[in-house]
N, C-alpha and C positions, 0 to 999 in steps of 0.2 A: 313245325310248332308255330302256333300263332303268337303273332307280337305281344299279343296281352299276356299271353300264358309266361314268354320268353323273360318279361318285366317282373312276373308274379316270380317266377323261379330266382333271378337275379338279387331281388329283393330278401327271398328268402336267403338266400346264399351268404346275404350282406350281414342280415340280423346272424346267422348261423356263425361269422367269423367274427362277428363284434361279440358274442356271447364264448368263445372261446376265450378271447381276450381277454375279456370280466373276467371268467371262472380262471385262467391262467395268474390274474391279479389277485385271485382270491386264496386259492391254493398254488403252490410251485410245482411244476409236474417230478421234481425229487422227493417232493413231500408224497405225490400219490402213487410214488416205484414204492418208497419205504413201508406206504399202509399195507398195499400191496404183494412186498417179500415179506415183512412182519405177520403178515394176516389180520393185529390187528397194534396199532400205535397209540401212546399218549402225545393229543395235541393241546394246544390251546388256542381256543378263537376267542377273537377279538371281535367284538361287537360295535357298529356306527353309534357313537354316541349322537343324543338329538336331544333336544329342550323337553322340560317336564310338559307331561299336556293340561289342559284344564283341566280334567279329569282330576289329576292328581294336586294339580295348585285350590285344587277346591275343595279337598277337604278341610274340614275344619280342624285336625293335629297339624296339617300341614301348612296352613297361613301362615306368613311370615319367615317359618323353619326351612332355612334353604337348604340344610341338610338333610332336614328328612324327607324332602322332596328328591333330592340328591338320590338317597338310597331304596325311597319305590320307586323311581326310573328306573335304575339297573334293577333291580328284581322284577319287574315288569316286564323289561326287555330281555332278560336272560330265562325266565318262566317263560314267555312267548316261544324265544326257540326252540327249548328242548322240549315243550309241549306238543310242538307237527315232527319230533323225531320218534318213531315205532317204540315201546315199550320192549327193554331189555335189550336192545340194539346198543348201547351204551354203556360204559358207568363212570357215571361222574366223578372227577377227585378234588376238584378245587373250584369255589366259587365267592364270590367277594361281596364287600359290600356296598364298595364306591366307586369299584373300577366295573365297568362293563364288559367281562371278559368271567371264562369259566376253562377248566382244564378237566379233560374226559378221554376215556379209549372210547377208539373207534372205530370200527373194520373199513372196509371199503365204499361201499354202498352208503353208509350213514356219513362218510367224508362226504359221498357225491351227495347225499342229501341238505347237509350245513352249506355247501358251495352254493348250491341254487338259493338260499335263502336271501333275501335282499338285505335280511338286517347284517347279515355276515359281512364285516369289512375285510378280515386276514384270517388265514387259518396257518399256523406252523407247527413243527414239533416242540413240544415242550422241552425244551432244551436244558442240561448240566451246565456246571462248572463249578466254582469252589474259589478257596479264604485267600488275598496275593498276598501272604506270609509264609516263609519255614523257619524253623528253629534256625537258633544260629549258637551253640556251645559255645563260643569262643569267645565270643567279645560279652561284653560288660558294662557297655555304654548307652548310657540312659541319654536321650536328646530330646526330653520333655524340659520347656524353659516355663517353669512356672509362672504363676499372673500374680501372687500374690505382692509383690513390689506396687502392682497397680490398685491393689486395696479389693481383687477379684477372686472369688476362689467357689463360684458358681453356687452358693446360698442363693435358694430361691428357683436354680435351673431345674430343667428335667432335659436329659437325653437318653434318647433309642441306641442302642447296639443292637444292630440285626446280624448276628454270626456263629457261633458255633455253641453259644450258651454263655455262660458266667459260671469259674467255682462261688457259689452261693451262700459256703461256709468263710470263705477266707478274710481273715481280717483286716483287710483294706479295701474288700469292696462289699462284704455283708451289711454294713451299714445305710449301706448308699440304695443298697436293691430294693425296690419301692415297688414290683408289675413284670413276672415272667409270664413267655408264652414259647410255645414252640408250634413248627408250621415242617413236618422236615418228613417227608416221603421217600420209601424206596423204591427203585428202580422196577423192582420186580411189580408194583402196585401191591402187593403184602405185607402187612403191618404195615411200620415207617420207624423214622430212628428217634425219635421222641422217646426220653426217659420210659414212660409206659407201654412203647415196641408197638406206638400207634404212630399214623401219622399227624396226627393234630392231638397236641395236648395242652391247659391250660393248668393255673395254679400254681401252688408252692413247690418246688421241686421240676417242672416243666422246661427250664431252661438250663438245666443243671450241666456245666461242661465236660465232654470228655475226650477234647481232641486239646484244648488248652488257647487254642485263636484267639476266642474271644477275650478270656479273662486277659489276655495278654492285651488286647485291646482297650478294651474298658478303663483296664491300671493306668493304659495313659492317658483316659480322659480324666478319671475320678478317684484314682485309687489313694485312700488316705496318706498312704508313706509308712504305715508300721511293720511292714516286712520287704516290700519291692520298693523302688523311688516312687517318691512322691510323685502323684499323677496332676494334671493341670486344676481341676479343679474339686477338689478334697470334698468338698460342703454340694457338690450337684448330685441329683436324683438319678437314679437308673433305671430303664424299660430292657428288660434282656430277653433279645426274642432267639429263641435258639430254630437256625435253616438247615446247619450244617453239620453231618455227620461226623462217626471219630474219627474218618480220613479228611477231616476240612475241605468237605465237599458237597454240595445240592445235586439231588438227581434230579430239578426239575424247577421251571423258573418260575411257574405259577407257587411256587411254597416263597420264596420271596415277594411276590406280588401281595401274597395274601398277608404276609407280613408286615409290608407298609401297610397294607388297610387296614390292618386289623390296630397297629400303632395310631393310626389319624382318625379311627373311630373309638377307639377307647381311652386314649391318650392327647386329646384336641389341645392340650397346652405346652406338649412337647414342644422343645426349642432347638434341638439340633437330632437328626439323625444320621448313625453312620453305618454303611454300609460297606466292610473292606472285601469286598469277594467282588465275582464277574462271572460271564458266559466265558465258555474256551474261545465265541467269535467274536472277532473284532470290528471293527467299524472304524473306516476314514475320518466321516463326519457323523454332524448329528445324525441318531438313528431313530427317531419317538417315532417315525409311521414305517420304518423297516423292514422289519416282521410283526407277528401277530403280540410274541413275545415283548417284543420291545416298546409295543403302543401302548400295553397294559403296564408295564415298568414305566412309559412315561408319566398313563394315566395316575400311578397311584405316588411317583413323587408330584405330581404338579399338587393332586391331594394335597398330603404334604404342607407343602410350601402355602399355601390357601390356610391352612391352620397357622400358619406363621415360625414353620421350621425352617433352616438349613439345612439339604442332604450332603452331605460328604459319601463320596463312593470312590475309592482306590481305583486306579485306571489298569491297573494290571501288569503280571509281572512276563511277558514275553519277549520283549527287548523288540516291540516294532513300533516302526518309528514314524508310521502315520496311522495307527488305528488303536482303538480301547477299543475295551469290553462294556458290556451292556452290566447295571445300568448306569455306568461312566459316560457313556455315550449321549447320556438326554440330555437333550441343551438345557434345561434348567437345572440339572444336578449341578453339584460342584465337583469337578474330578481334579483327582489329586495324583501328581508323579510322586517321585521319590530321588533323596540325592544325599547323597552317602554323609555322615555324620563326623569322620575324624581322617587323618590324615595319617597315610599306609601306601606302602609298596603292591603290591601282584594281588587280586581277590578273585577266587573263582566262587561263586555263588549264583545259582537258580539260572544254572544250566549259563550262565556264560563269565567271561575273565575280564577282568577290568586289570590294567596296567599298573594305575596306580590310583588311589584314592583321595579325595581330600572333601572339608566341610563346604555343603553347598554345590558339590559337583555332581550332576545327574547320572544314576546305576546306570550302569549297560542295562540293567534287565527290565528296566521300567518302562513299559507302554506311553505314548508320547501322540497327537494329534494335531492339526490346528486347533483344533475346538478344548483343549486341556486347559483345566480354567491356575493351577496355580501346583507348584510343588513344595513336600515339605520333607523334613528330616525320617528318613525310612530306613536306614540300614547304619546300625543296628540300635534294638532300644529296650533295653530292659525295665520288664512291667511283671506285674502280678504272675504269677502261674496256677496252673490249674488244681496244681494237689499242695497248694496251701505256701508255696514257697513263691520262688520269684520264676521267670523266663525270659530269653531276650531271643528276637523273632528279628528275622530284615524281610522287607519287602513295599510295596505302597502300603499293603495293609497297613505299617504301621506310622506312615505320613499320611493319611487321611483322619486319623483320630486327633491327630492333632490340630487339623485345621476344623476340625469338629467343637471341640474344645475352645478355638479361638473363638468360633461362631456364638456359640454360649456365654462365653464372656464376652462379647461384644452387645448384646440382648440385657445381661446382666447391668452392664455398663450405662449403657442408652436404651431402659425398657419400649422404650417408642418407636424404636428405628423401625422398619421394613426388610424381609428377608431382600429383594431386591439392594439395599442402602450396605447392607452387613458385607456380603460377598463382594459389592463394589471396593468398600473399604480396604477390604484384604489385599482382590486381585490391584489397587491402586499404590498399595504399600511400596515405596521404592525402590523396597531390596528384589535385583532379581539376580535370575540365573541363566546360563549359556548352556544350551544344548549341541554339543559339534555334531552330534550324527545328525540332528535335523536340522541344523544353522539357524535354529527359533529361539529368541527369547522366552522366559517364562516368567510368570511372581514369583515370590518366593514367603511364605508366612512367615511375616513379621507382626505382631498381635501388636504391638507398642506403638507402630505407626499406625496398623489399621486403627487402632484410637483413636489413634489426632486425628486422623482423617474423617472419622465418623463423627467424631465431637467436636467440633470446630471450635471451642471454648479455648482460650489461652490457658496453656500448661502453669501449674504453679510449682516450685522448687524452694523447698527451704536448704539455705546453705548452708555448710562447716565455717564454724570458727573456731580458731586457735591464736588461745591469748598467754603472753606469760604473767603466771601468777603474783611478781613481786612480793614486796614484804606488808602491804598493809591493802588493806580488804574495803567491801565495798565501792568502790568506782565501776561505774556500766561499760557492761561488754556489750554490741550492737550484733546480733544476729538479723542477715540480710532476707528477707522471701520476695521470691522474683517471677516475673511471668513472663512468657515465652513471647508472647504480641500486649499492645495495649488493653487495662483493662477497658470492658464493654460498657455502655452507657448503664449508669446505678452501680459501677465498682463491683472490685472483689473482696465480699466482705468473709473469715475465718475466724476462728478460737484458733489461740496457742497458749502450749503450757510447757514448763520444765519437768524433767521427771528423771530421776536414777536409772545406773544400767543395773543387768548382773555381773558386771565383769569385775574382775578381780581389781583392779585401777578404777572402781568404779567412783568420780565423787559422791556427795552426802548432801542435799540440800540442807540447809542450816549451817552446815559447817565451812563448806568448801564454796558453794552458791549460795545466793537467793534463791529461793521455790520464786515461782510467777505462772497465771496465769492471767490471761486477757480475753476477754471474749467480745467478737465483733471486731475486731480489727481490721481495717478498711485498706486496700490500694484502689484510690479515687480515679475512675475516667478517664482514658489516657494515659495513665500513670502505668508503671511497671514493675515498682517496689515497693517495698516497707520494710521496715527495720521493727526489733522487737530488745527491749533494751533486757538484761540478766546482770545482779552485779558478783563478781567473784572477791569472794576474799582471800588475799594474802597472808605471808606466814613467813616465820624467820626457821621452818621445819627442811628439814631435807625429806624429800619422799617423791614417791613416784608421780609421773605424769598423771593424770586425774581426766576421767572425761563422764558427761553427762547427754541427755537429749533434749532435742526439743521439738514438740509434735502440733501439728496442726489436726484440726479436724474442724466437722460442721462448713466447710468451702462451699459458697455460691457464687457461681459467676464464672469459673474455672473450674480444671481438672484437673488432678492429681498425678504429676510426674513424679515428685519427690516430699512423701508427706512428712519426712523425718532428718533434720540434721544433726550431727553431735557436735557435740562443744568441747575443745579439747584445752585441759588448763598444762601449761608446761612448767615446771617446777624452775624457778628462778632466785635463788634467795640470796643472789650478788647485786643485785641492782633493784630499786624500789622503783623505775619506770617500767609501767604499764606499755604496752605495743599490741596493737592488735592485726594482725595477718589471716586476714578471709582465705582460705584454702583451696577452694574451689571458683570462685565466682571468676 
């Protein structure tokens, strides 16, 4: 053989093993035994995302609209591939709108065909999994800490549940439901488990529950309180996209993909989304370029988050203790452990036994990572149930809605913040927790500090006062209002007023008080108090202890720790000296 010839073969040989490599990077050779012994598989490819062309920045709908340029790219480039694939070699089941990815059977030959394609970045099986909750009978313990102390109760929010559906009728969360969709396929590729035994359904009735996950879900982001505990925020909006069959399960990861897209194309003002399910695989680290599956779960939370959500995604309930589930896995998600709510002897629960329990201690059964961004209260919590009553569920599923929930009201809080600013907040809060199987520290959701944290403003607190009444009336009683740091340069200026309780001791302004209010009341620059004067009247009466409020509102300058003190009068009608004893300060 001649040298030229010997160079030409070598060359060829080189390109021959570098092109095995690509197409190895592109498909797994597991993935092309399974097309293989199947005959024929449901995958899903991932496609190279790449900048819109001029083509497309040049239409004239399209100036300016970086979304709709957003979504002829991917249709562009997803029309491109399946147009050089043979007619009826395929069929399609899942294609999106903002993520560049599609989900189709495909035999052998049309694998080998997507593989050569250059736009092809991954090809895998469209992979299952399902909701990280199971019932739990036995306990009874709701570990929703509600916001409304902080004057939050998510008027004005909107959040996504992507999970098993919503009961639709029940009276704590039919209010709230604002936008059903369903996205939920079977296995077989026949029909799908969508209320209408289709796989894709929209409208009234399309997310309608009938495994109970979600509504148990939901109840503790939003559910009003008139039959289950009150959920965190009563007054927020619902998007209920039903994925998950009535065994709280996905045959297929593109029906969640197409769920966040379809929430970040039709819902652009949503504020938090939560997702409590996973893949059965797990992941070390981050996994967005993983598989095929995983780049498109990244792609459609980064979505998402570009609209100005939080994802919340349960990290899963396997008990290992360096890997989550997909899409807990994306390093922009927020994933959430789980860690037991009350304090108890021996738990055997979701397939493993914890010795003894206590609030704040992480389940054995909770998936755990370095990349695990925060844990919250997961086992056990009772929320809404499916056929109209209540249910209490343990697992992450149900510490991920909660830090959902805090996300929302932290949005609510500080309309301005940044999904980036919200999650810092959280993961910053200084309550954490100890993991012994993996010797890692974690956050732990505290909403009250992520406040302060995100709102840098000095907290304000009106105190209690407890004065005794003596026998003669009118002399000022001094109620104290305090802030946390110096007020900020222009002061903190508030309204405060007096006002009756319902309570059976309740006093009477006029009789017992002065009524007062004041408006604009200043703590001046530097300063860190004010006093707000009340006078109480005296009596030669025997009667009971007497208490009244006193409330601020209209605060600039500060936040709200404590917008309400009471004023407690102690019956005294041996001595005509006044005393005043501040109770708290």
């Amino acid at each position: 053989m001649s040298a030229g010839l010997s160079r030409i073969v070598a060359v060829l040989c080189l390109l021959l093993v570098a092109w095995t490599a690509q197409a190895a990077d592109v498909v797994s050779p597991q993935t092309v035994e399974a097309v293989r012994a199947q005959g024929r598989l449901r995958v899903l490819v991932a496609l190279r995302d790449a900048p819109a062309t001029d083509k497309l920045t040049a239409l004239p709908t399209a100036k300016g609209d970086a979304g709709l340029i957003r979504r002829l790219q991917v249709k562009a480039r997803v029309d491109a591939v399946l147009a050089a694939l043979p007619l009826r070699s395929y069929t399609l089941r899942r294609r999106f709108v903002l993520v560049p990815a599609f989900a189709l059977d495909v035999d052998l030959a049309t694998l080998r065909r997507l593989q050569s394609d250059p736009a092809v970045l991954r090809i895998d099986p469209d992979v299952p999994g399902r909701g990280h909750a199971d019932p739990d009978a036995a306990s009874v313990l709701n570990a929703v800490s509600p916001l409304q102390s902080l004057g939050l109760d998510g008027t004005g929010m909107k959040v996504a549940v992507i999970d098993s559906g919503v009961d639709t009728d029940h009276s704590d969360l039919h209010a709230r439901l604002v936008s059903q969709q369903c996205f939920c396929s079977n296995s077989s590729g026949i029909g799908g488990c969508c209320p209408n035994g289709q796989a894709t359904m929209g409208g009234y009735g399309s997310a309608e529950d009938n495994n109970g996950h979600g509504t148990n879900v939901s109840g503790i982001i939003l559910g009003e309180g008139n039959v289950a505990p009150r959920g965190a925020l009563p007054h927020a909006q619902l998007v209920a996209v039903k994925v998950l069959d009535a065994n709280n399960s996905f045959c297929c990861s593109s029906d969640v993909v197409a769920a966040m897209d379809w929430v970040a194309t039709n819902h652009p003002d949503v504020d938090a989304v939560n997702l409590s399910l996973g893949t059965g695989a797990n992941f070390a680290g981050d996994c967005d370029t993983a598989t095929a599956y995983t780049i498109a779960l990244a792609t459609a939370v980064n979505s998402l988050i570009s609209k100005g959500a939080v994802v919340t995604v349960s990290s899963g309930n396997q008990a290992n203790s360096n890997g989550m589930s997909a899409p807990a896995c994306v390093s922009t998600a927020m994933s959430v452990g789980a860690t037991w709510d009350f304090t108890g002897g021996s738990v055997t629960f979701l397939s493993c036994t914890e010795a003894s329990t206590a609030p704040k201690k992480p389940t054995c059964f909770t998936n755990r990572s370095t990349t695990t961004d925060i844990y919250g209260a997961g086992a056990f919590v009772t929320s809404a149930g499916h056929t109209g009553g209540t249910s209490t569920y343990g697992g992450t599923s149900q510490a991920a809605p909660m830090v959902a929930a805090c996300a929302a009201a932290l949005k609510q809080a500080m309309p301005a913040s940044t999904v980036t600013q919200r999650i810092d907040a959280m993961k910053l809060a200084p309550t954490t927790v100890f993991d012994p199987v993996s010797a890692r520290n974690y956050p732990f959701i505290d909403c009250v500090d992520a406040l302060r944290i995100l709102d840098g403003r000095p907290a304000l607190t009106v105190y209690d006062m407890e004065v005794l009444e003596g026998n003669i009336g009118g002399q000022p009683t001094n109620f104290t209002i305090g802030l946390s740091a110096p007020a900020p340069p222009g002061g903190v200026s508030f309204n405060i007023a007096t006002a009756d309780t319902d309570a059976n001791n309740g006093a009477i302004a006029g009789r017992d008080y002065g009524a007062v209010q004041q408006l604009g009341l200043v703590i001046p620059a530097g300063q860190t108090t004010a006093t707000f004067s009340v006078k109480v009247y005296g009596d030669s009466q025997v009667e009971a202890d007497e208490v009244f409020r006193v409330q601020v509102s209209n605060v600039l300058g500060a936040r709200i720790a404590r917008g309400e003190g009471m004023g407690k009068i102690d019956n005294d009608d041996t001595s005509a000296t006044r005393t005043q004893r501040p109770s708290d300060l």
